[in-house]
Backbone as JSON, one array per atom type, in Angstrom:
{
  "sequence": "XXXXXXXXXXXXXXXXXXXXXXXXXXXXXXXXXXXXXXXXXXXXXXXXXXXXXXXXXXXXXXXXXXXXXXXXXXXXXXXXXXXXXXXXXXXXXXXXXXXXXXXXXXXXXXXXXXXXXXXXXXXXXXXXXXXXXXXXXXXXXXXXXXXXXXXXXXXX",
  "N": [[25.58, 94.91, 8.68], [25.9, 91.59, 9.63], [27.22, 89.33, 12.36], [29.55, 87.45, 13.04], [29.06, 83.88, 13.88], [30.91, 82.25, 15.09], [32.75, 79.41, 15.52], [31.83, 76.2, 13.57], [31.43, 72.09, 14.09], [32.28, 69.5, 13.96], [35.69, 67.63, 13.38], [36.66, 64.84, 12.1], [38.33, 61.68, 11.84], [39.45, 60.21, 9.06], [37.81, 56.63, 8.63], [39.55, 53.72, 9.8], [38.66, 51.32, 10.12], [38.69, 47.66, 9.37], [37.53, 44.25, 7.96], [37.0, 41.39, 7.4], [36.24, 39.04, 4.56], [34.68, 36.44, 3.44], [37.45, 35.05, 1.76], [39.13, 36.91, 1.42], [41.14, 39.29, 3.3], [41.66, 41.8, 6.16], [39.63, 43.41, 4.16], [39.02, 47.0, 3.72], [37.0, 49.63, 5.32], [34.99, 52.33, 3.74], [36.47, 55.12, 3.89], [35.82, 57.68, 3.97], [32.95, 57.27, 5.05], [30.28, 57.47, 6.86], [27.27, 58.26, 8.27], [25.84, 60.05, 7.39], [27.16, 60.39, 5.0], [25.53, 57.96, 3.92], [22.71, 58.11, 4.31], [22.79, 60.57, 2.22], [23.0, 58.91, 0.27], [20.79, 57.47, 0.34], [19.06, 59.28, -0.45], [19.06, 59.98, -3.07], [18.44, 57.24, -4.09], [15.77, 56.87, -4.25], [14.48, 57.57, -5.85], [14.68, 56.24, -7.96], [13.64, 53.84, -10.29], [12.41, 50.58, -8.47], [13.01, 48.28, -10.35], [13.82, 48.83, -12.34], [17.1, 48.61, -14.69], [18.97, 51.05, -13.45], [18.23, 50.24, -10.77], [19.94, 48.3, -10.26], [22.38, 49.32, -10.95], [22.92, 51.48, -9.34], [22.6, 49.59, -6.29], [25.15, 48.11, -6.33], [26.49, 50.51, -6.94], [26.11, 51.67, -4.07], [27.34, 49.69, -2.75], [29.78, 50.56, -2.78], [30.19, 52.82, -1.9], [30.67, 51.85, 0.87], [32.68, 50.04, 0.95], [36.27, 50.85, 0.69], [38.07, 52.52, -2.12], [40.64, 51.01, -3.47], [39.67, 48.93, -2.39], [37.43, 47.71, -2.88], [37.21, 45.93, -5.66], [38.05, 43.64, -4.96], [36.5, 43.1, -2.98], [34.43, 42.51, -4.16], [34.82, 41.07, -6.41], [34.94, 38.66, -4.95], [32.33, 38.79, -3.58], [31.01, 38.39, -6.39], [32.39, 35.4, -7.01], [31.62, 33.84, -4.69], [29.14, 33.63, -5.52], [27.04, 35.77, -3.8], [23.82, 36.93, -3.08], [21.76, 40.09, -3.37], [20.41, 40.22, -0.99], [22.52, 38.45, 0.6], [24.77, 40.61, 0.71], [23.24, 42.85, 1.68], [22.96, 41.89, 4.57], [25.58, 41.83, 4.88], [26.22, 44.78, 5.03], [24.56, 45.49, 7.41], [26.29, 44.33, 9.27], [28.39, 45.79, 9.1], [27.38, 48.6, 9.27], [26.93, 47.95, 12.04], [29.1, 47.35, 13.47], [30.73, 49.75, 13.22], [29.07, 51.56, 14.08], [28.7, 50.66, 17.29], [26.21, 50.17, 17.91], [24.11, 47.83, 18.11], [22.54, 46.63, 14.98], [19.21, 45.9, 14.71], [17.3, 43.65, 12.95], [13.66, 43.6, 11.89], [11.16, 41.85, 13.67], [10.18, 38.71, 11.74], [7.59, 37.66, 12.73], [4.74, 39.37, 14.51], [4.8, 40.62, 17.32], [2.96, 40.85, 18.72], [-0.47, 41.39, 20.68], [-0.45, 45.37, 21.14], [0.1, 47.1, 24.39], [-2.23, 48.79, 25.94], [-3.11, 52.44, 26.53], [-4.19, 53.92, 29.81], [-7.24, 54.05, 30.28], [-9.47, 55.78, 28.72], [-11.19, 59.39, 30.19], [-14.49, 59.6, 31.58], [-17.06, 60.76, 29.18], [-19.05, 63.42, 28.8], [-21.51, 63.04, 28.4], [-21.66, 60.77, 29.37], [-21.28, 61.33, 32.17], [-23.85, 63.31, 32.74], [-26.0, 60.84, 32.27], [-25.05, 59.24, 33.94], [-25.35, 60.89, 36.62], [-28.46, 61.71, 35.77], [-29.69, 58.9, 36.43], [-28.94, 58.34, 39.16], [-30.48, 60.37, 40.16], [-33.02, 59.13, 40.1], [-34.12, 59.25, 37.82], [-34.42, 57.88, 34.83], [-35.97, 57.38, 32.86], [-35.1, 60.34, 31.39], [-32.16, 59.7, 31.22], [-32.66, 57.78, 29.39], [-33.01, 58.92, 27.15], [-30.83, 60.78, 27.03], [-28.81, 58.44, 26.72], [-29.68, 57.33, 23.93], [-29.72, 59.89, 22.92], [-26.36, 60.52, 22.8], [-25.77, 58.03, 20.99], [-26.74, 58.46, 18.63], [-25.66, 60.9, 18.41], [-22.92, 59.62, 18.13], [-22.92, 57.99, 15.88], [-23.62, 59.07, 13.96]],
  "CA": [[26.4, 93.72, 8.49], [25.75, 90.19, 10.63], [28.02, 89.22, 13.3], [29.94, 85.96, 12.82], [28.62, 83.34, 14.96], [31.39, 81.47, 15.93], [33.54, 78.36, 14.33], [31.35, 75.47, 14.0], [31.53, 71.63, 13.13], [33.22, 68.41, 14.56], [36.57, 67.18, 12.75], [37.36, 63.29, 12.52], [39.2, 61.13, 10.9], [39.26, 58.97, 7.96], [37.96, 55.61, 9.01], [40.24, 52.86, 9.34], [38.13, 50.11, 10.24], [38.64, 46.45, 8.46], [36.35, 43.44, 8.4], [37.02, 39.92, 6.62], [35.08, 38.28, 3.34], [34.9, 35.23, 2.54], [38.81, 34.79, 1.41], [39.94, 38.48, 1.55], [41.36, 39.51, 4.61], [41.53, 43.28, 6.01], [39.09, 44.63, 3.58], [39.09, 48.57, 4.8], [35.92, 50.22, 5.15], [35.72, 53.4, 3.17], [37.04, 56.5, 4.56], [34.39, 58.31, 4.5], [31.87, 56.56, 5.65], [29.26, 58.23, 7.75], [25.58, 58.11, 8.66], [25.22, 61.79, 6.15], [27.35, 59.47, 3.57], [24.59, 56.6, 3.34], [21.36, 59.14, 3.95], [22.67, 61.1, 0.9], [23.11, 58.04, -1.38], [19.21, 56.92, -0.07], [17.71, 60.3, -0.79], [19.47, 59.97, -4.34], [18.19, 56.34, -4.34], [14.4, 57.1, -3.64], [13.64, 58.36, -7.32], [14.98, 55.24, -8.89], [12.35, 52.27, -9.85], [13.36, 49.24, -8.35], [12.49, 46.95, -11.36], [14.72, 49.09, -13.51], [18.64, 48.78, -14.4], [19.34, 51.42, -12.65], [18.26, 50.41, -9.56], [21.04, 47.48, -9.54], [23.2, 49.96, -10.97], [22.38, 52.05, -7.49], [22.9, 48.35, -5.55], [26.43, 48.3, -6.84], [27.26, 52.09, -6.35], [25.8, 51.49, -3.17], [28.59, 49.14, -1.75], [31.3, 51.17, -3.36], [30.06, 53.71, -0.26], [30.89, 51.19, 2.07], [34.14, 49.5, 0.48], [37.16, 51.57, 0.44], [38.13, 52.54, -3.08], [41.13, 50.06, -3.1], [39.49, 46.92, -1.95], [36.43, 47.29, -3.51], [37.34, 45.41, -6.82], [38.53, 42.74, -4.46], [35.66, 42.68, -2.29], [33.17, 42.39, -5.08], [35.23, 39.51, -7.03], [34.73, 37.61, -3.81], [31.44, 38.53, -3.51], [30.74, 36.83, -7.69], [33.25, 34.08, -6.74], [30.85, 32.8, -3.73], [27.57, 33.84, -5.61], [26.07, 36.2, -3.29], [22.36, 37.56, -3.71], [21.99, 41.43, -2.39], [19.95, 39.92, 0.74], [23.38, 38.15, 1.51], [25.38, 41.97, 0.71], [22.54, 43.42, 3.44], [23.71, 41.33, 5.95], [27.55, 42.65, 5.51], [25.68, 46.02, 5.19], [24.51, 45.6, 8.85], [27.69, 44.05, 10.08], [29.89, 47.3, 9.13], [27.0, 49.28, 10.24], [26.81, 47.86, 13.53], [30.36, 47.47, 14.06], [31.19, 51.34, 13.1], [28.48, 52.1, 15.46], [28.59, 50.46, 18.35], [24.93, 50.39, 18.13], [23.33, 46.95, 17.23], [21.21, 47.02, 14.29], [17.99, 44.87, 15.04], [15.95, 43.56, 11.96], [12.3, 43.67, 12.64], [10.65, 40.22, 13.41], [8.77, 38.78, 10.7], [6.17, 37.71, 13.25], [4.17, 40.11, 15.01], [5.16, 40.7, 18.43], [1.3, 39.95, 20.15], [-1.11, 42.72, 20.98], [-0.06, 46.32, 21.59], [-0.79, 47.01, 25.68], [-3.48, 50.04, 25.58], [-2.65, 53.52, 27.6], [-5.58, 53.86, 30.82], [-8.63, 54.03, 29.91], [-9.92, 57.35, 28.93], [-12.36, 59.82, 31.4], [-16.21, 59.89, 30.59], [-17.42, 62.18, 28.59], [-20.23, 64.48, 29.44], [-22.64, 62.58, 28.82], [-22.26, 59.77, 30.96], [-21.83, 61.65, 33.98], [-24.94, 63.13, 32.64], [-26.75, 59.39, 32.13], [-25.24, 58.83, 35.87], [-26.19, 61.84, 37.55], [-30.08, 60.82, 36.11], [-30.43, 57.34, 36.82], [-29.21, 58.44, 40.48], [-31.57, 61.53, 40.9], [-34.09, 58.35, 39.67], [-35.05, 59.77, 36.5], [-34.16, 56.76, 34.15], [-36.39, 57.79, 31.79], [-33.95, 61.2, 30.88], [-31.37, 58.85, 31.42], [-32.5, 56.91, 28.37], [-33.2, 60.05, 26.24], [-29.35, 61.37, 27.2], [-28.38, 57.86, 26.02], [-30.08, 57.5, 22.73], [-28.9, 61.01, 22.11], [-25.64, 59.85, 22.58], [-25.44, 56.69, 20.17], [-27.01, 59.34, 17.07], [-24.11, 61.44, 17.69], [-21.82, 58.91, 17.47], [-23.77, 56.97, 14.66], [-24.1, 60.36, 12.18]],
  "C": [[26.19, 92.76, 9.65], [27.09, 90.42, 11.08], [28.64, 88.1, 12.65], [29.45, 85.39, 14.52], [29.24, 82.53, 15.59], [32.16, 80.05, 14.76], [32.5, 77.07, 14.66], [31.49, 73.67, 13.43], [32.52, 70.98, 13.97], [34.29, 67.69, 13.07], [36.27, 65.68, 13.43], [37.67, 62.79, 11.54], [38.65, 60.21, 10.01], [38.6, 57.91, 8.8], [38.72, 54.68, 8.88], [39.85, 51.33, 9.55], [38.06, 49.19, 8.97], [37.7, 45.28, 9.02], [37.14, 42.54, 7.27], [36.05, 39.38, 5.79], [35.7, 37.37, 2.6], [36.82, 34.76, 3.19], [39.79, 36.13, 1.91], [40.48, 39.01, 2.81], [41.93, 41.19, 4.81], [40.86, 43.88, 4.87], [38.91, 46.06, 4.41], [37.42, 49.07, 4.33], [35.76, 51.46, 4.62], [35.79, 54.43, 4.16], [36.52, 57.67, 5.3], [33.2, 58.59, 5.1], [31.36, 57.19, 7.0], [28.07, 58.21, 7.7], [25.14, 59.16, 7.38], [25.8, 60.83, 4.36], [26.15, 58.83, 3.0], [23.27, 57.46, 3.22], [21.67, 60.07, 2.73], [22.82, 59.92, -0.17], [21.11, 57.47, -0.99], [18.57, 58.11, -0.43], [17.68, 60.22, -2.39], [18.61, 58.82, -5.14], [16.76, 56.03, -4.51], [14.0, 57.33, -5.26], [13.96, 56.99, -8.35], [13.68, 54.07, -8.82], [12.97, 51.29, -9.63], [13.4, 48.03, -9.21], [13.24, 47.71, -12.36], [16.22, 48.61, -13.38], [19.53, 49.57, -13.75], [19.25, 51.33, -11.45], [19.12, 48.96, -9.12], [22.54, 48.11, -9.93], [23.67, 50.42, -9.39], [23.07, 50.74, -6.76], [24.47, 48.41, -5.78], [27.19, 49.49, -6.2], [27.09, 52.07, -4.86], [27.02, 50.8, -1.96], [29.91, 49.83, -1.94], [31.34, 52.46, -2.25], [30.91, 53.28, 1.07], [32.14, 50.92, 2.22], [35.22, 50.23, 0.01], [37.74, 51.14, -1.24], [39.06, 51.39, -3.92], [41.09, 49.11, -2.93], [38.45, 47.11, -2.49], [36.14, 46.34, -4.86], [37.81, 43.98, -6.21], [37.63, 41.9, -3.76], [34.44, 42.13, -3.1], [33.49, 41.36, -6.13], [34.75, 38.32, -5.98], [33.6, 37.65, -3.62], [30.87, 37.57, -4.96], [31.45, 35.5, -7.4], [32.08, 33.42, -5.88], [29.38, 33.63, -3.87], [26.69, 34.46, -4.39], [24.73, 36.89, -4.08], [22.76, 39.25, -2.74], [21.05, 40.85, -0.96], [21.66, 39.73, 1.68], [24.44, 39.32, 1.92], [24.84, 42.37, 1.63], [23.4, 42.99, 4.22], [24.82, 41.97, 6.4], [27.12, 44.02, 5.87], [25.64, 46.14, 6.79], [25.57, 45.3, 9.92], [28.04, 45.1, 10.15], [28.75, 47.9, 9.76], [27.16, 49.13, 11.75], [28.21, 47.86, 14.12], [30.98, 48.89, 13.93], [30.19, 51.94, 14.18], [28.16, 52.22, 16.88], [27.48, 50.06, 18.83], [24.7, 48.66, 17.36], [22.35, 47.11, 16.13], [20.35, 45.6, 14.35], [17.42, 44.79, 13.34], [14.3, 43.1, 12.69], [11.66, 42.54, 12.28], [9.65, 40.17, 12.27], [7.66, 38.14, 11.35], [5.81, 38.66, 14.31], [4.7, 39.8, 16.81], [3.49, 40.63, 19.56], [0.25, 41.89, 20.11], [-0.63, 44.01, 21.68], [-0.85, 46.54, 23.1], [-1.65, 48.8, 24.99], [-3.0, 51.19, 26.79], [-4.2, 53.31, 28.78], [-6.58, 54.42, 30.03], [-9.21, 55.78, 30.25], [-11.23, 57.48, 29.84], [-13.64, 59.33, 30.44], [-16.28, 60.63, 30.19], [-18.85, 62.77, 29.18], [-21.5, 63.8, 29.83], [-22.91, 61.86, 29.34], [-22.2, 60.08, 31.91], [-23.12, 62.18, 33.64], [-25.81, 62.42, 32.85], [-26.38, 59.37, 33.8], [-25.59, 59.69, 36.59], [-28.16, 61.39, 37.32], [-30.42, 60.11, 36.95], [-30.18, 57.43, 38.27], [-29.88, 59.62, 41.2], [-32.92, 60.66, 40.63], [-35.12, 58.92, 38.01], [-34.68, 58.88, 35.37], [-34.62, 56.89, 33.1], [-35.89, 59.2, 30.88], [-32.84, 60.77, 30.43], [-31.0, 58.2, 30.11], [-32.23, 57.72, 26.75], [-31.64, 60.43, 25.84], [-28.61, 60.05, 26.56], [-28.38, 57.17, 24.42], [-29.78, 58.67, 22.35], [-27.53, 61.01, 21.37], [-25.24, 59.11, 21.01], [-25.79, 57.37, 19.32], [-26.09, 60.2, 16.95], [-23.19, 60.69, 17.34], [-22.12, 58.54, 15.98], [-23.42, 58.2, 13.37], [-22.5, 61.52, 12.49]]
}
């Protein structure tokens, strides 16, 4: 028979965090709401095609994660009332995220940030201390052999 290993497993509370839309004031964030909440609705969300009805079904179910059960019928009139698109829903998306986390969430520039710097410059390999040991014992003509060897390994 196994041992028991001990009690394991952090308690916390409901959430009670609110945020403002539009008109609505104190919408509550849902209850639940947790990082394991939203990674189980994307693993769910991964099998859906995004050009089908279900995947604005999904979009929908999606905020009902976020929006306590309660205000969600409130929050989502206000969102048809002032015609949002789901880009403008993201946005709130990242608000509550970032404000439940403490953590900024960055979106990633849409222009390229410039050339990646490069780590130091790797050793030689064999064969150029090879090629340099030659050409300074004066043998230049080995030298050339060890470097045309070279360039066919790389090449093939």
């Amino acid at each position: 028979m196994g041992r028991h290993l001990g009690n394991f497993g952090t308690v916390r509370p409901e959430r009670s965090d609110t945020f403002n839309y539009f008109d609505e004031v104190d919408v509550r964030v849902h209850p639940d709401l947790t990082d394991l909440f939203l990674t189980d609705f994307m693993i769910r969300a991964e099998t859906i095609d995004e050009n089908s009805a279900a995947a604005m079904t999904a979009t929908r179910e999606f905020f009902t994660l976020l929006v306590h059960p309660d205000d969600f019928a409130r929050f989502w009139a206000a969102a048809l009332r002032n015609r949002q698109m789901v880009s403008d829903l993201l946005g709130t998306v990242y608000a509550i995220v970032e404000g439940m986390s403490s953590r900024p969430t960055v979106r990633r520039s849409a222009s390229s940030a410039g050339r990646r710097k490069t780590g130091r410059k790797s050793k030689d390999d064999s064969s150029s201390r090879v090629i340099r040991r030659l050409e300074q014992a004066g043998r230049p003509d080995l030298a050339l052999v060890a470097t045309q060897a070279r360039a066919a390994q790389r090449a093939g």
